[in-house]
C-alpha positions in Angstrom: -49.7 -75.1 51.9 -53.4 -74.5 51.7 -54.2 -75.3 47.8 -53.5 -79.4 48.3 -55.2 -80.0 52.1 -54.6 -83.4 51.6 -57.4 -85.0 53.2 -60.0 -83.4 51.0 -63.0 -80.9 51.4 -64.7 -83.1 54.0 -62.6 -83.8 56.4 -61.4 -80.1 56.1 -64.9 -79.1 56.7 -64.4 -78.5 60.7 -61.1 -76.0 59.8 -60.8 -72.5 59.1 -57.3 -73.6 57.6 -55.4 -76.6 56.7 -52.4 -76.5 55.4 -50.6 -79.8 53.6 -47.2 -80.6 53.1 -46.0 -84.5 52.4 -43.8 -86.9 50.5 -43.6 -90.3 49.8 -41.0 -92.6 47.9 -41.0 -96.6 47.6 -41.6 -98.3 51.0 -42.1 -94.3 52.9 -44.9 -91.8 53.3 -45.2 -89.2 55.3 -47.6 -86.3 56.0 -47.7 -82.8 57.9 -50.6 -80.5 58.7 -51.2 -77.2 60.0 -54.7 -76.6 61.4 -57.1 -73.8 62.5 -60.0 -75.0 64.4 -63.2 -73.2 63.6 -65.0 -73.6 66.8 -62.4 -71.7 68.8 -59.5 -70.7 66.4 -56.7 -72.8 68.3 -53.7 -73.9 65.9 -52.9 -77.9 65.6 -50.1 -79.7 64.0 -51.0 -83.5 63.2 -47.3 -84.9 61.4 -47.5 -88.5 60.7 -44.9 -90.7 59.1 -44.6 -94.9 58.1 -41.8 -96.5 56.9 -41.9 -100.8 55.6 -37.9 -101.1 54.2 -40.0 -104.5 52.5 -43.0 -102.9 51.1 -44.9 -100.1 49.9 -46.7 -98.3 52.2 -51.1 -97.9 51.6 -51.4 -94.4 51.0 -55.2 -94.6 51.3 -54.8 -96.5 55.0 -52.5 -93.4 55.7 -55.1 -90.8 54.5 -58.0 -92.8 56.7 -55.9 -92.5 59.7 -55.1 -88.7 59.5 -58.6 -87.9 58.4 -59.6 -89.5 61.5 -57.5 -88.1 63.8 -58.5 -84.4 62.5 -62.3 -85.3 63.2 -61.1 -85.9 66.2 -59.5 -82.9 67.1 -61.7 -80.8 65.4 -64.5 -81.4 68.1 
């Protein structure tokens, strides 16, 4: 799970692991991490999914929003 973190080296900067596993299709994205904080080794699992039956989904909106939310839990 570790090679591809998805969110690249920055945003895994704060981790001492993170793990990656996602999938996407036409219209459906979805990603799952598993997380090792540095600062106090405490395990986190962010999972995110979005679904538009009409539309493709923005893979780099996706990405912004998970990056965020690992800063966030990082601290």
């Amino acid at each position: 799970m570790a090679i591809n973190n998805g969110v690249g080296p920055a945003a895994a900067a704060d981790w001492s692991y993170l793990g990656y596993k996602g999938g996407s299709e036409l219209g459906v994205l979805s990603m799952s991490l598993l997380g090792q904080r540095k600062s106090d080794g405490k395990w986190y699992v962010v999972t995110m999914g979005w679904n538009n039956p009409d539309a493709a989904v923005s893979t780099d909106t996706m990405v912004g929003l998970v990056t965020r939310l690992l800063s966030l839990a990082a601290k």
